[in-house]
C-alpha positions as CSV (number, residue, x, y, z in Angstrom):
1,X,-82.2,23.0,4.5
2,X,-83.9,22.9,0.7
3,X,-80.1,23.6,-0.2
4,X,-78.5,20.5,1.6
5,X,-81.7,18.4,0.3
6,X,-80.7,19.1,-3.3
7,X,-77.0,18.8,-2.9
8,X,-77.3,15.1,-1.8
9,X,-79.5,14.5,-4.1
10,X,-77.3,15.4,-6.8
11,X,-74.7,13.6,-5.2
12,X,-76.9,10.4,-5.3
13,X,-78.1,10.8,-8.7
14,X,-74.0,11.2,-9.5
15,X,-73.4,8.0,-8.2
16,X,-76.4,6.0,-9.3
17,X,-74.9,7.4,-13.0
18,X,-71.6,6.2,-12.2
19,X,-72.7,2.7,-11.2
20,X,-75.1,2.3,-14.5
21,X,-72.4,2.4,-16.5
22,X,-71.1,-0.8,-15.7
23,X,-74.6,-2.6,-15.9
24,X,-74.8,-5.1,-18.8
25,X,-73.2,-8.6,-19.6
26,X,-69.8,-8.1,-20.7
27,X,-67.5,-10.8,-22.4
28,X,-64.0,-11.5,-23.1
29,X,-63.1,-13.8,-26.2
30,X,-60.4,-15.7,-27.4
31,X,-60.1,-17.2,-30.8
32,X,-63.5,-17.3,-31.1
33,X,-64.1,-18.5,-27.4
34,X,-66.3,-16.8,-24.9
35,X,-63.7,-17.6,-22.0
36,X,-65.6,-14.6,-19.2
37,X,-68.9,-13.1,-18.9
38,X,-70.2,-10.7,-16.4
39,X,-73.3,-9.8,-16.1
40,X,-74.1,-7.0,-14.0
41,X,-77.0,-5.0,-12.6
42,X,-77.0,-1.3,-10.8
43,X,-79.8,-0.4,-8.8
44,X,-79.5,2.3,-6.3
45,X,-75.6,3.4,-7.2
46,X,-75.1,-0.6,-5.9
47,X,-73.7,-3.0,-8.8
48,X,-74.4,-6.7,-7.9
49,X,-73.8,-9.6,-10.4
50,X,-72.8,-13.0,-11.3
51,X,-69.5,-13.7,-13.3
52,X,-68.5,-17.2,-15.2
53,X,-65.2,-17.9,-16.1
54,X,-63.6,-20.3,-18.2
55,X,-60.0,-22.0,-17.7
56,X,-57.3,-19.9,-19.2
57,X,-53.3,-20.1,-19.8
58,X,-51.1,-17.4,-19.8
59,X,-47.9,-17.0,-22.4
60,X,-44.9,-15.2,-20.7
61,X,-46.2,-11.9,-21.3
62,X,-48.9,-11.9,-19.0
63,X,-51.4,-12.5,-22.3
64,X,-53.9,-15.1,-22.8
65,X,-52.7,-18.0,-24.7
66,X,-55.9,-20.7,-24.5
67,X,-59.0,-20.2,-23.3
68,X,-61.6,-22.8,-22.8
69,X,-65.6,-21.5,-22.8
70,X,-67.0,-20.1,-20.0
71,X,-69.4,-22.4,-18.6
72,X,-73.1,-21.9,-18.5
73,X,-73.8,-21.3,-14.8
74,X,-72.5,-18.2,-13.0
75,X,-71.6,-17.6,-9.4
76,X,-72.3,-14.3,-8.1
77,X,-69.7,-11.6,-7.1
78,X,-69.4,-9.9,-3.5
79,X,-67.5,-7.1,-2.2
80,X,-68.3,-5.0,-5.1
81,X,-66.9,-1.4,-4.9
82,X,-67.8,1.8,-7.9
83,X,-65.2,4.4,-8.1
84,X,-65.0,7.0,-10.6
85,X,-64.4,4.5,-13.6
86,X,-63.1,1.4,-11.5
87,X,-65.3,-1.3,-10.5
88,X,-63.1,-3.8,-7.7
89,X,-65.1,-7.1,-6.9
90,X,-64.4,-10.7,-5.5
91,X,-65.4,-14.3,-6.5
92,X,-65.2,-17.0,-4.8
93,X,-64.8,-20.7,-7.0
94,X,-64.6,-24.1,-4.9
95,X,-60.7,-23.7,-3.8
96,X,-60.0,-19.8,-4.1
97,X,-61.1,-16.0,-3.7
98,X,-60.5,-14.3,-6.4
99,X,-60.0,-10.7,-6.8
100,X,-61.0,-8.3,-9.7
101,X,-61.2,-4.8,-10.8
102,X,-62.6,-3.9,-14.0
103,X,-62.3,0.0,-15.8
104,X,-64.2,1.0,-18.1
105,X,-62.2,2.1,-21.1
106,X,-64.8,3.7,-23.4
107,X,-68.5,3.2,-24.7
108,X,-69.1,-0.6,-24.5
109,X,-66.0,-1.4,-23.6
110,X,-63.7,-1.8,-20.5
111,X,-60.6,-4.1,-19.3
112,X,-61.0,-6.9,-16.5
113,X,-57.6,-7.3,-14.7
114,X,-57.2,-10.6,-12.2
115,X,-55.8,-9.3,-8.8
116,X,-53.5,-12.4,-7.9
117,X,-52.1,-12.8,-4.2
118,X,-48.3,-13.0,-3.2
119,X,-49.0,-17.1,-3.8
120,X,-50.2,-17.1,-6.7
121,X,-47.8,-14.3,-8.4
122,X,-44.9,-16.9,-7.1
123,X,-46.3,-19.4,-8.4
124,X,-46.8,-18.1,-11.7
125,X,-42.9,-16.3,-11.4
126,X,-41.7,-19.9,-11.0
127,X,-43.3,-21.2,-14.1
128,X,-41.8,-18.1,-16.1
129,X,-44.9,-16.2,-16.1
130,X,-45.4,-12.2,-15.0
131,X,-48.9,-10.9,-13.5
132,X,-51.7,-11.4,-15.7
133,X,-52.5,-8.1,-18.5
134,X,-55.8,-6.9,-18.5
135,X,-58.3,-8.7,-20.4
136,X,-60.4,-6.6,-22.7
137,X,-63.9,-6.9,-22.3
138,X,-67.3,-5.7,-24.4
139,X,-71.0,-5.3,-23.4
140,X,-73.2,-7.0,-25.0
């Protein structure tokens, strides 16, 4: 039994480690504009936070071409799932759920990628425009 006991509380430890790592607020910029931020919290191996997100456009690459600031209140994110390096999570704005997964990509730094849905990717296909790149993000 003592061996069990430790083995799961390794295993807890392990994951409480893995979801620290993504606590902090984290930001994406654009010429100078704060255009995301994320601020995130781990407590328990959970993750729970608020994100706020700014209107952006897209050139035909995928890549951020404008940006406008992220405004100052935040709405929270739900959904939130940790694995390995990979931290998948939902927002919801006054029209549409939004989906997200963010991997970490070194120390302070990681990449936010916007998971459109078969509407949205047709819609931006008819304007010319492939799925959005990752957005590179940094902790603050």
């Amino acid at each position: 039994m003592g061996r069990l006991t430790l083995i799961l509380a390794l295993g807890i430890a392990a994951l409480q480690a893995g979801s620290e790592r993504f606590a902090g607020t984290w930001t994406a910029e654009y010429s100078g504009t704060t255009f995301a931020r994320l601020d995130l919290a781990a407590k328990g191996g959970t993750v729970s936070g608020m994100i706020s997100l700014g209107n952006i456009e897209l050139n035909a690459k995928g890549e951020v071409k404008h940006a406008e600031s992220a405004p100052p209140g935040a709405k929270p994110i739900f959904a939130v799932t940790v694995r390995d390096t990979t931290l998948t999570f939902s927002h919801k704005d006054e029209h549409d759920m939004d989906q997200f997964e963010m991997r970490l990509t070194g120390p302070g730094t990681a990449e936010l990628l916007l998971k459109p849905g078969a509407e949205d990717l047709k819609e931006l296909a008819a304007e010319g425009i492939p799925a959005p790149k990752p957005i590179p993000l940094k902790r603050k």
